[in-house]
C-alpha positions as CSV (number, residue, x, y, z in Angstrom):
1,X,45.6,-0.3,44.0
2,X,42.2,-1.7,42.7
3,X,40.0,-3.2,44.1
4,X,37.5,-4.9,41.6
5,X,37.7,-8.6,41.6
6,X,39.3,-8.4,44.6
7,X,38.2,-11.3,46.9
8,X,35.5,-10.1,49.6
9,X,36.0,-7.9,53.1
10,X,34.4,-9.3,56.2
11,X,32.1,-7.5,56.0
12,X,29.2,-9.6,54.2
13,X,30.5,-12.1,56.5
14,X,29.9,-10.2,59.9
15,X,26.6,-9.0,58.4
16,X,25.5,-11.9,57.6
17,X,26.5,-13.4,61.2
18,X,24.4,-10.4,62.7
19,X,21.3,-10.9,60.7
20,X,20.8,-14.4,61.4
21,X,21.7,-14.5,65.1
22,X,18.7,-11.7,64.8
23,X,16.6,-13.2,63.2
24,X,15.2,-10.7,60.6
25,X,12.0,-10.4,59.2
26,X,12.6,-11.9,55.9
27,X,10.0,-14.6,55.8
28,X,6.5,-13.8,57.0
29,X,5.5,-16.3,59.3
30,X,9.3,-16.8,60.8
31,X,8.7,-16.9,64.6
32,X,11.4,-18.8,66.0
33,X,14.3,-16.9,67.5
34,X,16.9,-18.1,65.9
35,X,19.9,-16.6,68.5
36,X,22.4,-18.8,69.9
37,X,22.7,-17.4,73.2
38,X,18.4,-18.4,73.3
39,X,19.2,-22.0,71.7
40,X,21.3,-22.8,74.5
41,X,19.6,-21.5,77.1
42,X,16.4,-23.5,75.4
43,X,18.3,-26.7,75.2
44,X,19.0,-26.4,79.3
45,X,14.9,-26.9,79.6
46,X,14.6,-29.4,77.3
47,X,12.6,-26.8,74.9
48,X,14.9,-26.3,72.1
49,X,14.0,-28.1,68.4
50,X,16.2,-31.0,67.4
51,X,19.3,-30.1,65.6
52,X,17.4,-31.2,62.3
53,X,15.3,-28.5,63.0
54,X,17.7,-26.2,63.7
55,X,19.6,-27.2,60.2
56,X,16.1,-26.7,58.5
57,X,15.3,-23.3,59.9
58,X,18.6,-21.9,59.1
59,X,19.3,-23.6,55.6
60,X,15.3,-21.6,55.0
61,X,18.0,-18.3,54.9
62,X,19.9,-19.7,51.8
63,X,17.7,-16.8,49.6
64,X,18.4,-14.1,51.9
65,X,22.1,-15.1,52.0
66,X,22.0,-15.3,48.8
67,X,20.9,-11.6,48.5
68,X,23.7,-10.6,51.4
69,X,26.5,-12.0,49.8
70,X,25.6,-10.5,46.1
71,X,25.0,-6.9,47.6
72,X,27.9,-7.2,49.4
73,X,30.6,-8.9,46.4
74,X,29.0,-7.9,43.4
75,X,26.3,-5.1,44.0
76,X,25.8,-1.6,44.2
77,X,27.7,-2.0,47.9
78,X,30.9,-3.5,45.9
79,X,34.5,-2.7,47.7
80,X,32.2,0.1,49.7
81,X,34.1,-1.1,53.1
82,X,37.2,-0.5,51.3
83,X,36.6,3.1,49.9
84,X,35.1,3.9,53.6
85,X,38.3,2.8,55.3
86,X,40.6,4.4,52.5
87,X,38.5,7.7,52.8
88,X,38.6,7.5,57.0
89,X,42.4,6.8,57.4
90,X,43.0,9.3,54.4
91,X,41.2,12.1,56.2
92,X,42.4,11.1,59.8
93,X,45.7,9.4,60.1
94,X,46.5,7.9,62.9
95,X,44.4,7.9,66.2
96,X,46.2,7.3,69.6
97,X,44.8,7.2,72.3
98,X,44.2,11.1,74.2
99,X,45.1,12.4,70.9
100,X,43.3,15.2,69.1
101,X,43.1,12.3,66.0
102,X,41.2,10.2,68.2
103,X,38.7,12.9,68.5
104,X,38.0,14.5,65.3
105,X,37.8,10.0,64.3
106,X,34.8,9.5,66.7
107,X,32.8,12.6,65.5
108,X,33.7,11.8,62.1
109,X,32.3,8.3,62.4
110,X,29.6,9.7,64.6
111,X,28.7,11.8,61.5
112,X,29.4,9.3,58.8
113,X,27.1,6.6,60.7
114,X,24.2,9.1,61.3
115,X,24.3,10.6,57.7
116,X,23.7,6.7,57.2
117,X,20.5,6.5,58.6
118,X,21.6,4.7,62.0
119,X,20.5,5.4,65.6
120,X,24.0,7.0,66.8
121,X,25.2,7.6,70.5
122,X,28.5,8.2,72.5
123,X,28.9,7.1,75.4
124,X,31.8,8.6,77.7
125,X,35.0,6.8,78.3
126,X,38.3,8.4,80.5
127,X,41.1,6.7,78.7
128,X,45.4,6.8,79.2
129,X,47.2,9.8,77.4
130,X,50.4,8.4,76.7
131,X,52.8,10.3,74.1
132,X,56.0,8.9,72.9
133,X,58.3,12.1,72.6
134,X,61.4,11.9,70.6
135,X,63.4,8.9,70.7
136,X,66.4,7.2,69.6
137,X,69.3,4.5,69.8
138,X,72.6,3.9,68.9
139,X,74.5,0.8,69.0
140,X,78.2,2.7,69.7
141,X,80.2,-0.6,70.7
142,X,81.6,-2.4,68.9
143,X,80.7,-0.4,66.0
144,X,78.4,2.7,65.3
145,X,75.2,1.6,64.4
146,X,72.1,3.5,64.6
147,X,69.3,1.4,65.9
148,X,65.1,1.2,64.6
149,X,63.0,1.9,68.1
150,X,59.6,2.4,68.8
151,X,59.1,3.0,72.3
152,X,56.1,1.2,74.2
153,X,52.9,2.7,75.4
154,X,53.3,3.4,78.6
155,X,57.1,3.9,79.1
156,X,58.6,6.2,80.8
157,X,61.5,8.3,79.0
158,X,64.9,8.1,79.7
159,X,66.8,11.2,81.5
160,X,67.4,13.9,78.6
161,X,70.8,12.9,78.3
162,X,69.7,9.5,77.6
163,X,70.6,6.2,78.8
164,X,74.5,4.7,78.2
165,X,74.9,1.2,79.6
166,X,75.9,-2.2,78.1
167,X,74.1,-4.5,76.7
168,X,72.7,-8.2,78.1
169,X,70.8,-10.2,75.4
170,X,69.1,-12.8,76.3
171,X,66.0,-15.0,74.7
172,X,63.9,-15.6,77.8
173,X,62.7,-15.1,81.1
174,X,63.9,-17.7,82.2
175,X,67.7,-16.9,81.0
176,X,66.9,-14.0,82.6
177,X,66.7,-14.8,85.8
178,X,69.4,-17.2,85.6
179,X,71.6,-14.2,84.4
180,X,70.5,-12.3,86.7
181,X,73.6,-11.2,88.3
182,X,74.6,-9.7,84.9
183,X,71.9,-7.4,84.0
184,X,72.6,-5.2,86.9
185,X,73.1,-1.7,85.2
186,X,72.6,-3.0,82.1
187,X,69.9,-2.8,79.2
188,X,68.4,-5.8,78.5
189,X,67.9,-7.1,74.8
190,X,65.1,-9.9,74.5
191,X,65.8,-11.7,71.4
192,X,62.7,-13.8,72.2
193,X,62.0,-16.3,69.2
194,X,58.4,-16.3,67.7
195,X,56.3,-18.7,68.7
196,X,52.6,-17.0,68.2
197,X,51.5,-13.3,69.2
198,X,49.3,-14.5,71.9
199,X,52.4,-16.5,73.2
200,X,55.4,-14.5,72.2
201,X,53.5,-11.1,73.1
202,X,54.7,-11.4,76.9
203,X,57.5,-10.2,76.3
204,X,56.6,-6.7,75.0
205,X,53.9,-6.6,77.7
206,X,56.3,-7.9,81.0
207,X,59.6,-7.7,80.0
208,X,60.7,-4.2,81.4
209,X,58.9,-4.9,84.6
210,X,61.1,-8.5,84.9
211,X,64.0,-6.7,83.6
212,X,63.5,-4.2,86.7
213,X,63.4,-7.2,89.2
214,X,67.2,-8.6,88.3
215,X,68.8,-4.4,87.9
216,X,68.5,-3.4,84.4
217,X,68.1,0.1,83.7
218,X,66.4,-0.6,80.3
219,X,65.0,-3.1,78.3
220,X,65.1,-3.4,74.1
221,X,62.4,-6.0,72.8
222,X,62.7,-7.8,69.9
223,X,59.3,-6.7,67.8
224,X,56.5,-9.5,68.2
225,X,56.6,-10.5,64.6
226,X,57.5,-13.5,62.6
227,X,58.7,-11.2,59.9
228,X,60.5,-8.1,59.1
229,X,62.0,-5.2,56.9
230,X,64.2,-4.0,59.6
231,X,60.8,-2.3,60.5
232,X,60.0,-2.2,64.9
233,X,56.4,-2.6,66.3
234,X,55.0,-0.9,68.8
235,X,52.5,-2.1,71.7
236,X,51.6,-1.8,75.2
237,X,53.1,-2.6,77.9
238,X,52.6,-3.1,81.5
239,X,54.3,-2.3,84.4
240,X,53.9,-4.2,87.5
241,X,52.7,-2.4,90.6
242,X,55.8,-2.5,93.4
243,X,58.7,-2.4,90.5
244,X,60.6,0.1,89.2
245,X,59.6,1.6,86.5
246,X,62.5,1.7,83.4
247,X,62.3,3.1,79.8
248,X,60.9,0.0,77.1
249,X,60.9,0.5,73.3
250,X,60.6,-2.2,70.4
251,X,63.5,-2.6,68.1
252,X,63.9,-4.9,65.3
253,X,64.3,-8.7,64.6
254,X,67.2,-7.7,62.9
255,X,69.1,-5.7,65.5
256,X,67.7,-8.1,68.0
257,X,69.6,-11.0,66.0
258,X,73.1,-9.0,65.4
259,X,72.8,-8.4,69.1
260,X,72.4,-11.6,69.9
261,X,75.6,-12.8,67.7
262,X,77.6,-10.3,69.2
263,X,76.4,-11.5,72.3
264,X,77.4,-15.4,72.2
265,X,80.8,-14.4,70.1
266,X,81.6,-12.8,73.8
267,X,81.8,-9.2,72.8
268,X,81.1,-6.4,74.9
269,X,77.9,-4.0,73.5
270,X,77.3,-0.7,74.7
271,X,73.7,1.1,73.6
272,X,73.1,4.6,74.2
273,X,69.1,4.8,74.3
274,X,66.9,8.8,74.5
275,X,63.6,8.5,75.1
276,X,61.2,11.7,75.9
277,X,57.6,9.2,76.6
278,X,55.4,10.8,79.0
279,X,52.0,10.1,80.5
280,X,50.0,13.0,80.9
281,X,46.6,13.0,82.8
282,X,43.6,10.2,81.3
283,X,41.9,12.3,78.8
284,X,37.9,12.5,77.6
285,X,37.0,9.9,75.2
286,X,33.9,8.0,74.2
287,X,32.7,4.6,72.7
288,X,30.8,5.4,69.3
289,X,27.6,3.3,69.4
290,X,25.1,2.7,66.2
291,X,22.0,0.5,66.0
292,X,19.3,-0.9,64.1
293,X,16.4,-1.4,67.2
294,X,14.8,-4.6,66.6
295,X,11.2,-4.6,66.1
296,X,10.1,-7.6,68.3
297,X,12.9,-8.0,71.1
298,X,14.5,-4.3,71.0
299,X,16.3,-5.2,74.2
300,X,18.0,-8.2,73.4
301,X,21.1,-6.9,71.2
302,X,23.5,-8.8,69.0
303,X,27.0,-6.9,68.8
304,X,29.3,-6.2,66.3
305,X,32.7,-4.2,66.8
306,X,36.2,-2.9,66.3
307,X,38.2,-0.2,67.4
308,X,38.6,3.4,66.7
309,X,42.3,3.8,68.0
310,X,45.3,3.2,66.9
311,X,48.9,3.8,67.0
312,X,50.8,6.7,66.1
313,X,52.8,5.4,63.8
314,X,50.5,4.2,60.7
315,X,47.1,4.8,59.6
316,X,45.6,2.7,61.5
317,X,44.1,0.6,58.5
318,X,44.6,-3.0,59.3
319,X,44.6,-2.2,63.4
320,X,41.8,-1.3,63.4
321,X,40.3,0.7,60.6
322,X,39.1,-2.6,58.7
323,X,37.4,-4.0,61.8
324,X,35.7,-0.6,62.4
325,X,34.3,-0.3,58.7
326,X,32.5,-3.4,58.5
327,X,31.3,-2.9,61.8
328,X,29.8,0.0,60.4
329,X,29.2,-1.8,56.8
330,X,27.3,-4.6,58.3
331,X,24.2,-2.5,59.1
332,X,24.9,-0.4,56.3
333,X,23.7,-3.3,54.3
334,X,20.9,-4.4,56.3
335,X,19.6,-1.1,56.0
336,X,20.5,-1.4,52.3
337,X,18.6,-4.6,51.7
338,X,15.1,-3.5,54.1
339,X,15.6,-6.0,55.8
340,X,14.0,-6.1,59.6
341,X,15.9,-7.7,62.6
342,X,14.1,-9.1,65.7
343,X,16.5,-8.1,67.7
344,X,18.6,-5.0,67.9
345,X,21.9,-5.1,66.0
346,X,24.4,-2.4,68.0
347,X,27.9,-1.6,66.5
348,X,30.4,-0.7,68.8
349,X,33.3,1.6,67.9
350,X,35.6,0.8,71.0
351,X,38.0,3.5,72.0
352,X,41.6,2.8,73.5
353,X,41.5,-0.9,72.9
354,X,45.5,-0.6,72.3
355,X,45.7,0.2,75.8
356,X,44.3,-2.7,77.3
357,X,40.4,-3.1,75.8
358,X,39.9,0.4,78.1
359,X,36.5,1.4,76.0
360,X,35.2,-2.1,75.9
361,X,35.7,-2.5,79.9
362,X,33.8,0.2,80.4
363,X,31.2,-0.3,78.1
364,X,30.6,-4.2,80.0
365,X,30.6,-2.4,83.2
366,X,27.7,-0.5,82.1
367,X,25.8,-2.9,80.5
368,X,26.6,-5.7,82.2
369,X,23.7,-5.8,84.4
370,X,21.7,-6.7,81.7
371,X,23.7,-9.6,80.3
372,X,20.9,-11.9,79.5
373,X,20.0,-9.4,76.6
374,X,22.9,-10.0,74.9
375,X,22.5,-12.9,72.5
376,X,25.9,-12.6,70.3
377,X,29.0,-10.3,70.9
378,X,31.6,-10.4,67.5
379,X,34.8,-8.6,66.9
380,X,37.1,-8.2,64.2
381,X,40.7,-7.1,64.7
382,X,42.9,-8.7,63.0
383,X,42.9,-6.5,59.3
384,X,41.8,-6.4,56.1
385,X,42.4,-9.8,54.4
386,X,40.0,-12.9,52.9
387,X,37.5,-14.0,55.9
388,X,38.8,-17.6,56.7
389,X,37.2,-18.6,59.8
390,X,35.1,-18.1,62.7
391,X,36.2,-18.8,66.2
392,X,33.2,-19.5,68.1
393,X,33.0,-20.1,71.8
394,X,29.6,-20.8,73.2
395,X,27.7,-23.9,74.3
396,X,27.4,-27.1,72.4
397,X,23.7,-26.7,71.6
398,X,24.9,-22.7,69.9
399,X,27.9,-24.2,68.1
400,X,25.8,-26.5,66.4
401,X,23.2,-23.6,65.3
402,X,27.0,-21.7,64.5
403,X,27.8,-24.8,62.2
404,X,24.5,-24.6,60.3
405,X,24.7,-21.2,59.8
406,X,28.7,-21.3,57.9
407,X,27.1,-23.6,55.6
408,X,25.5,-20.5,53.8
409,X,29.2,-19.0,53.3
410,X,29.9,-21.4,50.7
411,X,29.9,-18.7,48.5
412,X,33.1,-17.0,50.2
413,X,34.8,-19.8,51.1
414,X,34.1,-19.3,54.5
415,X,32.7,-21.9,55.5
416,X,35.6,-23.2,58.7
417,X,34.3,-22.9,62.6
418,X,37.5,-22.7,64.8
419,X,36.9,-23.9,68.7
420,X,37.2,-20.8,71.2
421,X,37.1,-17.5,70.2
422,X,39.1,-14.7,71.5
423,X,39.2,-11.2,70.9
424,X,40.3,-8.3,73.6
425,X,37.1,-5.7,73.7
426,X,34.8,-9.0,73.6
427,X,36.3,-11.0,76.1
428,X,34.6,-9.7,79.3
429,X,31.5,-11.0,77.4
430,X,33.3,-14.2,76.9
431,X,34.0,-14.8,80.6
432,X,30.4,-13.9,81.6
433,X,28.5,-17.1,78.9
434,X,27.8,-14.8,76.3
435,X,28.3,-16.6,72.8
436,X,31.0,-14.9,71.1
437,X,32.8,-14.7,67.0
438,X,35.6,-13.7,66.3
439,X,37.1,-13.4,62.7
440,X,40.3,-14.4,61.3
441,X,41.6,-14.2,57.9
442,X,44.3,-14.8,55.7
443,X,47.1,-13.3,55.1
444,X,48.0,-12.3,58.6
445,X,51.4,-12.0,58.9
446,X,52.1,-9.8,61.9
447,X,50.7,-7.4,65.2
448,X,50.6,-3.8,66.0
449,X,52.0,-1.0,63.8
């Protein structure tokens, strides 16, 4: 694959987020802190400038965008996020969470980010040490078919024998519980149809837990994805406190569908499902901080972040290698460029977000008692594609500063500012005020490995 001409990685964009929220040193009588977290809180006194002001002072950074973008697209630091992520997921493979991958990942970005020239710091983390074990299934009535699982994170495994038991398919919760009487003893199929991840997602997450309630001893879940190459996802999943606790893999949209014809023809299905998951005891981890200290506000801090972990089943490029290199890429450049922020600009590697944002939790629980220094918090997570937009959530006075500042990424064509953001490891932040980005690009087509 090549990547010259190939249209730009995030990461110019998420730099060029950082050092503007910042505020760096470009211009030598720039005073005014130009972060969106102070705007608003400015506006609430009646002391912030009028949004032509605003527009004036940020369209004053067109040079240094200028200088961003070119280093980034068509300089010296050309494709560099994509030979970083290419020579990171090359060298480590996959990184689940408690695994020995995950480890020899942090210190090699811990390394990496040093070697850099960055201020670099772990901070310690106890994380879920969930291992999926060999697994299988078989569809053996009313033919022989083998079936494509991944089990989910968390599961339990089945009894080594395995688990034989017909088959109930259904396509929601709320067939499920009006069915109810026929899942007893039975493994459940959810042939849920997709509707979006954040949406559709439930089902992976809840579905063995609500499965439990009605009797099944099982539950297959049609992969969270609008699209498929007879390929199954995995995930995590939750189970809820008081309910039995029954083995949960993904299989795919394909089986889910034949199942699901079988089903309404009236024909009985019998699955036998092995499963050897295990959760062993939370294991040592850590969140991989870098930084850039500002040189006039060193406390206040605008953050940038991805994730380290991943599944065990890929490389972990798209979820989250991508998000993690131009975490790392975005004060690479800065540095690259001499450029001086304001404010301190902090990367955040998160560990075991696949688990439920466990690294980022504990990271805001730290810091959260000084939440008025943070200005900006940004994630990207969702791959390596074409930035397309910014989903912004922050006050009015901040989203017009945020609307100002997109103009600059005409250049990339990125130029679109979505209402609310979300975003797993940032949304503690989100809850508490602090402004928040998150970016989406094109080309998404599906979630999780």
């Amino acid at each position: 694959m090549t990547w010259e001409g190939r249209l730009p990685f995030p990461g110019s964009l998420f730099m060029f987020l950082c050092m503007l929220s910042s505020l760096c040193d470009s211009h030598p009588h720039s005073a005014w802190p130009l972060s969106s977290r102070a705007v608003a809180g400015a506006a609430s006194n009646d002391t912030a400038r009028k949004v032509a002001d605003i527009a004036a002072e940020v369209a004053g950074y067109a040079d240094v965008a200028k200088q961003i973008i070119d280093l980034a697209v068509f300089g010296a630091a050309q494709n560099r996020s994509y030979r970083r992520l290419a020579d990171f997921t090359d060298t480590i493979g996959n990184r689940v969470s408690g695994s020995h991958n995950l480890e020899m990942a942090i210190k090699y970005m811990y390394n990496a980010m040093t070697q850099d020239g960055l201020d670099v710091h772990l901070e310690p983390v106890k994380i879920p040490h969930w291992v999926r074990g060999e697994e299988s299934a078989e569809m053996i009535v009313p033919r022989v078919k083998n079936l494509a699982i991944l089990g989910l994170g968390s599961s339990v495994g089945t009894p080594p024998e395995g688990i034989k038991a017909e088959v109930l398919v259904v396509q929601s919760f709320v067939e499920l519980k009006q069915r109810a009487s026929d899942a007893i003893g039975k493994i459940v199929v959810f042939n849920q149809p997709f509707v979006s991840y954040s949406e559709t997602v439930a089902y992976r997450a809840y579905g063995a837990s609500e499965a439990a309630k009605v009797g099944a001893v099982a539950t297959l879940i049609r992969s969270v994805t609008p699209f498929s190459i007879n390929s199954p996802h995995t995930g995590w999943q939750d189970y809820q406190d008081g309910v039995r606790r029954i083995p949960t893999a993904c299989i795919t949209v394909e089986d889910a569908e034949l199942m699901w014809r079988l089903g309404q023809r009236g024909q009985k299905i019998v699955v036998r499902l092995t499963m050897g998951a295990k959760t062993l005891p939370d294991a040592d981890s850590f969140n991989t901080v870098a930084e850039i200290t500002g040189w006039q506000h060193p406390e206040q801090v605008v953050l940038l972040s991805g994730h380290l972990d991943s599944w065990d089943v890929g490389q972990g490029a798209m979820d989250d290698g991508g998000g993690a290199m131009i975490s790392w890429e975005a004060l690479s450049l800065i540095k690259n460029l001499g450029l001086r922020p304001r404010r301190t600009l902090r990367t955040v590697l998160w560990t075991a977000e696949e688990q439920g944002g466990v690294g980022a939790q504990q990271y805001y629980n730290l810091h959260k008692v000084n939440l008025s220094n943070f200005d900006l918090v940004m994630e990207s997570d969702l791959g390596t594609f074409t930035p397309q937009a910014l989903q912004f959530t922050g006050s009015d006075v901040a989203r017009q500063v945020m609307e100002e500042v997109v103009k600059l990424l005409a250049p990339i064509n990125t130029t679109k500012l979505e209402t609310h953001g979300e975003g797993t490891d940032i949304s503690p932040w989100m809850q508490a005020g602090v402004p928040a980005i998150y970016v989406t690009e094109s080309g998404i087509q599906s979630a999780e490995t």
